[in-house]
MOPAC internal coordinates of N, CA, C and O (Angstrom, degrees):
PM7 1SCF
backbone

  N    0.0000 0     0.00 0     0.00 0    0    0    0
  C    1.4436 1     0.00 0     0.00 0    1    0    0
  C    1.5258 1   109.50 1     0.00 0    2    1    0
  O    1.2310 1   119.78 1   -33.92 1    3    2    1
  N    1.2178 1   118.03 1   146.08 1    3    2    1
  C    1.6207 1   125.73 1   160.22 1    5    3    2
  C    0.9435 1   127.84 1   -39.82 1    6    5    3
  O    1.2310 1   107.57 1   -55.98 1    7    6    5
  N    1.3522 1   140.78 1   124.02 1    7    6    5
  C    1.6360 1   117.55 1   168.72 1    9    7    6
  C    1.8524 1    98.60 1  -109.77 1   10    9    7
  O    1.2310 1   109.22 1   -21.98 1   11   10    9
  N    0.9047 1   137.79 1   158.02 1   11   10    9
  C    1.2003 1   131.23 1   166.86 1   13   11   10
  C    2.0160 1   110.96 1  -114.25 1   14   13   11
  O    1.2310 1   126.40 1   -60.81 1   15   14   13
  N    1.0812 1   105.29 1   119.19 1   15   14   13
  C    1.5397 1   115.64 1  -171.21 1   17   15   14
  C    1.8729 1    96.01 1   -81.77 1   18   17   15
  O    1.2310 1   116.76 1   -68.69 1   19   18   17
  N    1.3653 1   123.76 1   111.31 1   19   18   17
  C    1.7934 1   108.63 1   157.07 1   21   19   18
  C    2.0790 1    88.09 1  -121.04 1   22   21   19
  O    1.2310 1   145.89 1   -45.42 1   23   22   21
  N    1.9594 1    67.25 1   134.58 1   23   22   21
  C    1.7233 1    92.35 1   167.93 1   25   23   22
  C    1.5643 1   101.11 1   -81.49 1   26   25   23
  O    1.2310 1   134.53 1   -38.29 1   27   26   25
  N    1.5537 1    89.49 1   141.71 1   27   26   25
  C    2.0184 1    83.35 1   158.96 1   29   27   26
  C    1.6717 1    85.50 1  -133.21 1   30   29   27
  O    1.2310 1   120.29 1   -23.60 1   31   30   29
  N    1.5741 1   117.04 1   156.40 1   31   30   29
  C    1.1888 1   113.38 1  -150.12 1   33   31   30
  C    1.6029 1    83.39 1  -142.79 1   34   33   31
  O    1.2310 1   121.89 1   -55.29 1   35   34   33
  N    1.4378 1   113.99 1   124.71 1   35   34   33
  C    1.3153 1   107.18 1  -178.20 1   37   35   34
  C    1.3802 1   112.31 1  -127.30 1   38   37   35
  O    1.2310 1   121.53 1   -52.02 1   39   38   37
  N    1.2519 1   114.69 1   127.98 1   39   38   37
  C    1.7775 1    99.90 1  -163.25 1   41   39   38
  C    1.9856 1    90.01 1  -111.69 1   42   41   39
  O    1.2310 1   124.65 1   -26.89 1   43   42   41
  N    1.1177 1   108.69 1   153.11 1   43   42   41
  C    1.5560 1   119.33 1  -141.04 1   45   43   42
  C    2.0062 1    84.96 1  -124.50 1   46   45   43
  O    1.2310 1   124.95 1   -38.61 1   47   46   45
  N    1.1209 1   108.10 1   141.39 1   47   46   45
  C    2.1320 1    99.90 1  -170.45 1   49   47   46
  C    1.8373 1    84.14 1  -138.53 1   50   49   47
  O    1.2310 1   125.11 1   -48.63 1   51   50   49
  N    1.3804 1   107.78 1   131.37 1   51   50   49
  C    1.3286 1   105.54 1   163.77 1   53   51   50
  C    1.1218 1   106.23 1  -132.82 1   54   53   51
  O    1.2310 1   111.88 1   -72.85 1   55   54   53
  N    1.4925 1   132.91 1   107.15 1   55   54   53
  C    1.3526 1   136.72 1  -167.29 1   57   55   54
  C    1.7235 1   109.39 1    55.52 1   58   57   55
  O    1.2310 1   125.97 1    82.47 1   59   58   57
  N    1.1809 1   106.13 1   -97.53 1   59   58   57
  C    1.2355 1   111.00 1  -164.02 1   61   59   58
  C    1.3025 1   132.41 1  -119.82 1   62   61   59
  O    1.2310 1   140.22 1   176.91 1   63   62   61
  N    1.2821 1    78.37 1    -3.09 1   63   62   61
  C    2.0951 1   114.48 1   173.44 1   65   63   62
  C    1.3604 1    84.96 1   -84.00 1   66   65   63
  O    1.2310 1   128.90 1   -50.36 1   67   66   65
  N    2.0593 1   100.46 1   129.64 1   67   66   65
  C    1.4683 1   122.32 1   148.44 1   69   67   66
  C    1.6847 1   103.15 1  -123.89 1   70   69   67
  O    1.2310 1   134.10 1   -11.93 1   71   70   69
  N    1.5648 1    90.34 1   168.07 1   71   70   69
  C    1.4124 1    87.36 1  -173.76 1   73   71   70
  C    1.4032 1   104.33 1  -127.02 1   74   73   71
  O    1.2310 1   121.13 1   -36.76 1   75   74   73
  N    1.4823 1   115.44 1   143.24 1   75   74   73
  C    1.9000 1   112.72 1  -172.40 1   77   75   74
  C    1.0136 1   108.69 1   -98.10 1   78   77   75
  O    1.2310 1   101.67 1   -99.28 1   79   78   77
  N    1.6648 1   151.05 1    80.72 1   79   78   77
  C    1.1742 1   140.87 1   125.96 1   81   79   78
  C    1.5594 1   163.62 1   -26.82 1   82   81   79
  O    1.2310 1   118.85 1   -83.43 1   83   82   81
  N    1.0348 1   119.80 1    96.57 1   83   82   81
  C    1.3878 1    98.82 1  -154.72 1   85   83   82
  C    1.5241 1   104.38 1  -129.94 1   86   85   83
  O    1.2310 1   119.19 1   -84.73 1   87   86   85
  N    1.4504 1   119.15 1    95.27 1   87   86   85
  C    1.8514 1   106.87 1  -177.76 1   89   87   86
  C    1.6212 1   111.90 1   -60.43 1   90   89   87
  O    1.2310 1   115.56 1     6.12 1   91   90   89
  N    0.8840 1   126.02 1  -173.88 1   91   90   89
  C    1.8390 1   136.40 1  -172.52 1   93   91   90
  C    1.4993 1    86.23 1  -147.55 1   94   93   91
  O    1.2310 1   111.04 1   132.56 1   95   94   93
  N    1.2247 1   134.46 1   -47.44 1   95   94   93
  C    1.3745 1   121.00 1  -122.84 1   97   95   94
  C    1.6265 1    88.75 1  -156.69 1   98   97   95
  O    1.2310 1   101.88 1   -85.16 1   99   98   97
  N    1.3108 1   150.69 1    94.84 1   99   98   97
  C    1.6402 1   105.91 1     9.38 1  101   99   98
  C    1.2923 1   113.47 1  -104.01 1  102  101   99
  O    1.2310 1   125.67 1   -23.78 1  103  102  101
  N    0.9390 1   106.71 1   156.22 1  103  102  101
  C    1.8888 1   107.34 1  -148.75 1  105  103  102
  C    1.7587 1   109.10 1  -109.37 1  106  105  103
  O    1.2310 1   119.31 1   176.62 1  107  106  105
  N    1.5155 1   118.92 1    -3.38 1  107  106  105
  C    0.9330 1   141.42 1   166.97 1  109  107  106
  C    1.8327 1   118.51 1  -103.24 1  110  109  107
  O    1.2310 1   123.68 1   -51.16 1  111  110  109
  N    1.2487 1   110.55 1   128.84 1  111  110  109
  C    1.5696 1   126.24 1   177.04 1  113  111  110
  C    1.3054 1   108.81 1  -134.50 1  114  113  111
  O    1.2310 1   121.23 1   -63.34 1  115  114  113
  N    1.4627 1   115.26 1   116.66 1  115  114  113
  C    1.8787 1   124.34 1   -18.10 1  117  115  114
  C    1.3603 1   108.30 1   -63.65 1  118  117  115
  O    1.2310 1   125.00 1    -6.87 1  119  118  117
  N    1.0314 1   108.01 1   173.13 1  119  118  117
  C    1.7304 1   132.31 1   147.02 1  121  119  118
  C    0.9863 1   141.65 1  -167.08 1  122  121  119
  O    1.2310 1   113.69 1   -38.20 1  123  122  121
  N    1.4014 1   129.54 1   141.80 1  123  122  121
  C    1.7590 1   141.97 1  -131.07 1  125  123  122
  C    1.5856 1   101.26 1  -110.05 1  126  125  123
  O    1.2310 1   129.38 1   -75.08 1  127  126  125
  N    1.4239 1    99.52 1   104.92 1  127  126  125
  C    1.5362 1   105.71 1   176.81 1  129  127  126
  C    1.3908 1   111.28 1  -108.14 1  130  129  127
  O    1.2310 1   121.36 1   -40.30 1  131  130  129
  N    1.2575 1   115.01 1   139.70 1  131  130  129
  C    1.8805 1   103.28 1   176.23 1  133  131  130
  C    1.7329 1    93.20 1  -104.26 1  134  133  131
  O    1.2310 1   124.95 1   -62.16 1  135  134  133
  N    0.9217 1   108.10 1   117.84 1  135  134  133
  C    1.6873 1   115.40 1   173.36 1  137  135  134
  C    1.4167 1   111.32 1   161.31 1  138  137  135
  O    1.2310 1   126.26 1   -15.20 1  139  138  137
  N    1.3893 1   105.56 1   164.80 1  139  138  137
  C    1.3329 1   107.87 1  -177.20 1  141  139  138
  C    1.1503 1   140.83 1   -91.74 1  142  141  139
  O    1.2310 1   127.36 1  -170.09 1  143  142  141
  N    1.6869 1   103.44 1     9.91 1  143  142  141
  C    1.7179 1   104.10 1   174.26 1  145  143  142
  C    1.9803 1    76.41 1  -157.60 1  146  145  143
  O    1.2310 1   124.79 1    20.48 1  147  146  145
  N    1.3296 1   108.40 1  -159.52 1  147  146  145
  C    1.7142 1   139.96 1  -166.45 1  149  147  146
  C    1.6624 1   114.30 1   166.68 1  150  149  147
  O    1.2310 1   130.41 1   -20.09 1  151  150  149
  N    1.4492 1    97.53 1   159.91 1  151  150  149
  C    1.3870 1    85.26 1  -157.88 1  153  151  150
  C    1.4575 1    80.09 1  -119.07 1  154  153  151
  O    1.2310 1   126.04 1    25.87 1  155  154  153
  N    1.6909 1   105.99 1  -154.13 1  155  154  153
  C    1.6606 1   107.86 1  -174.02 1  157  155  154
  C    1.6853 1    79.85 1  -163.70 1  158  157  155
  O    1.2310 1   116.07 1   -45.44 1  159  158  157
  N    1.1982 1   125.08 1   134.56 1  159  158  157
  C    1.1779 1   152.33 1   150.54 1  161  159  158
  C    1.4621 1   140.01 1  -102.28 1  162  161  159
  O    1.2310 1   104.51 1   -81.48 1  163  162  161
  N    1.1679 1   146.22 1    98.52 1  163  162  161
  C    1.3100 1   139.14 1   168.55 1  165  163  162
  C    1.4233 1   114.34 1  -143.67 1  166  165  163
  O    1.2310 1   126.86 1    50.60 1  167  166  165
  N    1.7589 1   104.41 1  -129.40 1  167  166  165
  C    1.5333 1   112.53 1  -176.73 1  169  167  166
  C    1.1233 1    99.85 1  -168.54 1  170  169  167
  O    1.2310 1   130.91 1   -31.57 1  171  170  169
  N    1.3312 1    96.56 1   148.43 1  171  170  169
  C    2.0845 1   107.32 1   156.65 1  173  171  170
  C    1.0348 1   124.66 1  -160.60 1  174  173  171
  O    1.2310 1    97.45 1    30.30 1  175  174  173
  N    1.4358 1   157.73 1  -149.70 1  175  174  173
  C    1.1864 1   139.51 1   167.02 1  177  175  174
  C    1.0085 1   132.17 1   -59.63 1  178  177  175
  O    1.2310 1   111.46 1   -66.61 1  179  178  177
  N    1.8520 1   133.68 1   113.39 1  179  178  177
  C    0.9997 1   144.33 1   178.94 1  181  179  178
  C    1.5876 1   120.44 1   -26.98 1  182  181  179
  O    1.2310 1   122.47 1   156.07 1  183  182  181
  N    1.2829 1   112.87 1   -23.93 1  183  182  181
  C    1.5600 1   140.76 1  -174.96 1  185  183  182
  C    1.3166 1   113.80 1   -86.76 1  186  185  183
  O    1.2310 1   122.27 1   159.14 1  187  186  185
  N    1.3476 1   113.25 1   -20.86 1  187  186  185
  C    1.8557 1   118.56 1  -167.74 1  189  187  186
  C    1.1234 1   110.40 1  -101.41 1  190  189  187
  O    1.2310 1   120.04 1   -25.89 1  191  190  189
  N    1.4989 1   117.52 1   154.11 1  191  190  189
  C    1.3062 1   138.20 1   177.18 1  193  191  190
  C    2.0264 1   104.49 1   -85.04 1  194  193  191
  O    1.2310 1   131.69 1   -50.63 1  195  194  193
  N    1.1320 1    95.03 1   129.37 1  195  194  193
  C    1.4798 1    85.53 1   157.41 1  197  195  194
  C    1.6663 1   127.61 1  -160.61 1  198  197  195
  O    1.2310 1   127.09 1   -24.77 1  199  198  197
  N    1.5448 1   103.97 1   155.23 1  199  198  197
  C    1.3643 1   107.38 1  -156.08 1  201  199  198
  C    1.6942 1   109.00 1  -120.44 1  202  201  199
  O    1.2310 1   118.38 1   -25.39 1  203  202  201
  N    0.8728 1   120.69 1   154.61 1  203  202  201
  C    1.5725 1   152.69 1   176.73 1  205  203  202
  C    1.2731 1   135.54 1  -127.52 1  206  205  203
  O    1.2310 1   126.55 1   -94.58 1  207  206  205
  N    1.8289 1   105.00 1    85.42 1  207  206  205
  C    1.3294 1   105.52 1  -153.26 1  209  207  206
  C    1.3949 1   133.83 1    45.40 1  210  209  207
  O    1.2310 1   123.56 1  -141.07 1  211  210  209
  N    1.3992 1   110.78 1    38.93 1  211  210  209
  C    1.6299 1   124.81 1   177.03 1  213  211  210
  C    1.5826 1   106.02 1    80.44 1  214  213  211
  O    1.2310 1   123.02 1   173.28 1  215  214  213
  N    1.6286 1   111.83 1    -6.72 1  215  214  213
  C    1.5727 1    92.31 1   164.40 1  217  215  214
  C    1.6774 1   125.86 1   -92.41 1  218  217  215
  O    1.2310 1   115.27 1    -3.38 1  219  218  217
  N    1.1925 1   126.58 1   176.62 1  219  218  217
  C    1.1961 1   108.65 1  -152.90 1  221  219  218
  C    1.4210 1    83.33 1  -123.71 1  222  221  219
  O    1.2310 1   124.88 1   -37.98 1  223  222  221
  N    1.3436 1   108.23 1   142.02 1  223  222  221
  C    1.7455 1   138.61 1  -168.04 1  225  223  222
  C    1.2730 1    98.93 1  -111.64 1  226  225  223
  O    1.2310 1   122.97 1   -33.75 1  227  226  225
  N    1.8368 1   111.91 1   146.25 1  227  226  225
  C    1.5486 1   111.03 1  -169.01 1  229  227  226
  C    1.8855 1    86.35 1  -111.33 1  230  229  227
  O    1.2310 1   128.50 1   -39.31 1  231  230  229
  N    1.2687 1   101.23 1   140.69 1  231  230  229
  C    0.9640 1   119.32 1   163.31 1  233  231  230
  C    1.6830 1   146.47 1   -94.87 1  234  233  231
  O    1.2310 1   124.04 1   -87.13 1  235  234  233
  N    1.2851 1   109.86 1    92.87 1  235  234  233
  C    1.7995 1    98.90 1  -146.91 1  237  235  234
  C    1.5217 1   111.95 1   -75.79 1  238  237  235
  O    1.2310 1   113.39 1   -19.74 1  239  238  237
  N    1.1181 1   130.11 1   160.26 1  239  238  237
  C    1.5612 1   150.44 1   172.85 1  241  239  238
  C    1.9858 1   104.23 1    -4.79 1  242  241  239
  O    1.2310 1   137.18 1   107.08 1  243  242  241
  N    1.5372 1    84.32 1   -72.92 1  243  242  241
  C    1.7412 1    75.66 1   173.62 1  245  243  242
  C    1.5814 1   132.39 1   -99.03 1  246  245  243
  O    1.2310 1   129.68 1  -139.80 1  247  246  245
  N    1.3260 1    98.95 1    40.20 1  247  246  245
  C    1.7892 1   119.17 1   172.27 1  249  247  246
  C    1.2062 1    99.75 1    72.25 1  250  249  247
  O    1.2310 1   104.12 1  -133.63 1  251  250  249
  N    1.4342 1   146.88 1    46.37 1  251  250  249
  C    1.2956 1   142.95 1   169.86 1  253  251  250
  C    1.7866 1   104.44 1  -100.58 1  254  253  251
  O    1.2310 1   118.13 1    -4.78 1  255  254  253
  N    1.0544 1   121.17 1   175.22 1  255  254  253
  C    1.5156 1   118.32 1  -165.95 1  257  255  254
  C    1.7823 1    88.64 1  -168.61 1  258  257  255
  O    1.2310 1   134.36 1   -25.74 1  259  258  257
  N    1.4072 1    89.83 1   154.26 1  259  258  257
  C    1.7120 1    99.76 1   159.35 1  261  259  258
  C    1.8468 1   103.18 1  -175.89 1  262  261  259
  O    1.2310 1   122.05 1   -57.90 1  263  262  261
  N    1.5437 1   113.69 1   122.10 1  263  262  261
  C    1.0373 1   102.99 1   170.12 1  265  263  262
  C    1.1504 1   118.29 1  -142.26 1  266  265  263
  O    1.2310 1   119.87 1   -15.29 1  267  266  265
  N    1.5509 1   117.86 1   164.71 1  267  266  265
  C    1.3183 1   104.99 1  -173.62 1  269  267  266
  C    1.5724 1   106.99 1   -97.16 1  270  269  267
  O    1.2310 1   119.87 1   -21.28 1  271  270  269
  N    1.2128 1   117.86 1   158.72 1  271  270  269
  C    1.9563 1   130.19 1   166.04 1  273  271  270
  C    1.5386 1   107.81 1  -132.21 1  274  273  271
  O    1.2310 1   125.95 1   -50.42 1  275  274  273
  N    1.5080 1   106.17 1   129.58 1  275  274  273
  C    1.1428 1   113.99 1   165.40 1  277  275  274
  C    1.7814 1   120.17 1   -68.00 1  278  277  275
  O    1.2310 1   115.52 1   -23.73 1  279  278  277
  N    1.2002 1   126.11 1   156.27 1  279  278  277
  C    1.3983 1   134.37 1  -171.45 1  281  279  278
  C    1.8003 1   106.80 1  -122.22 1  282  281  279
  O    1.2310 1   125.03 1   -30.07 1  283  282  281
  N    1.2809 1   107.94 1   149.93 1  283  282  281
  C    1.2724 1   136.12 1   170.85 1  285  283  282
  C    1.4511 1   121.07 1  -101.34 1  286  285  283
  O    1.2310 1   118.05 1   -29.79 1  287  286  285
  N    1.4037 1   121.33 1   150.21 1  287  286  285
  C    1.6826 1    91.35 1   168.59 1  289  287  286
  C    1.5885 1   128.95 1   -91.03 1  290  289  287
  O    1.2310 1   122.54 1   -20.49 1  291  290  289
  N    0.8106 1   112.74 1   159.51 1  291  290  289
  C    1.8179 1   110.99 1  -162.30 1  293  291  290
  C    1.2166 1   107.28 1   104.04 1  294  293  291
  O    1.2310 1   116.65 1    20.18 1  295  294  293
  N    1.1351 1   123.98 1  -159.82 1  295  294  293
  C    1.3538 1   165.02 1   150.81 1  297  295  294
  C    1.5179 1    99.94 1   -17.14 1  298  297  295
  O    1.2310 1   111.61 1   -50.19 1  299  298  297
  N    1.5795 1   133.41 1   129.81 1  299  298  297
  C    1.1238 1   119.51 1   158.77 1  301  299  298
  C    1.5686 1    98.21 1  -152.50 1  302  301  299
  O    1.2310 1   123.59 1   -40.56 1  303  302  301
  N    1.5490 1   110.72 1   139.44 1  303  302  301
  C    1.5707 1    96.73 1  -171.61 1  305  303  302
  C    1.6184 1    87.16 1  -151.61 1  306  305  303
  O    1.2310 1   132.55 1   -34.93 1  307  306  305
  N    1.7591 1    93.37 1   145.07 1  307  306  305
  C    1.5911 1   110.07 1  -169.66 1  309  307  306
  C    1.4203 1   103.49 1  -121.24 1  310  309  307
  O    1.2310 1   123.02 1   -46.21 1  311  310  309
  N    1.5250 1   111.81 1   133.79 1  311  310  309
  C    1.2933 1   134.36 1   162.19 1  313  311  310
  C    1.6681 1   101.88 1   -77.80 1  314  313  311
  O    1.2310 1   123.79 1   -50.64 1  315  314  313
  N    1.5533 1   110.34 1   129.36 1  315  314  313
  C    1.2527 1   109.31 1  -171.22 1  317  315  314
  C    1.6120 1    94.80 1  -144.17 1  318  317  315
  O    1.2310 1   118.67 1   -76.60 1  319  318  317
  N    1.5451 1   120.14 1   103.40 1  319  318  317
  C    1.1244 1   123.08 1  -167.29 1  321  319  318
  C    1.8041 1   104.94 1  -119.33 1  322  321  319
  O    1.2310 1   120.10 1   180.00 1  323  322  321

């Protein structure tokens, strides 16, 4: 079956703190994966915290990231803070 992946991408401002995000991977919103998980790849500041649907993503030395999320079928959409 199809699953259809939509990112929702929420960038979070505290005073004067912004945060640089940038996915690579998947680089299309939506898009229809048949499988049971997908991952998400990018970068942002080596300095930032970041989350995936409230799980917490490791962030390496030079702000690169990659993680995997499991999928449902239908509709699946990630808070990525």
């Amino acid at each position: 079956m199809k699953k259809i992946l939509i990112l929702t991408l929420i960038f979070m401002c505290n005073c004067a703190i912004v945060k640089a995000l940038e996915i690579v991977y998947p680089k299309q919103n939506p898009v229809t994966i048949n499988s049971e998980s997908t991952f998400f790849i990018g970068s942002t500041k080596p300095t930032d915290t970041l989350t995936i649907n409230g799980t917490a993503v490791q962030v390496h030395a030079n702000g690169a990231f990659s993680q995997a999320v499991p999928l449902v079928e239908g509709e699946n959409h990630f808070k990525i803070i």
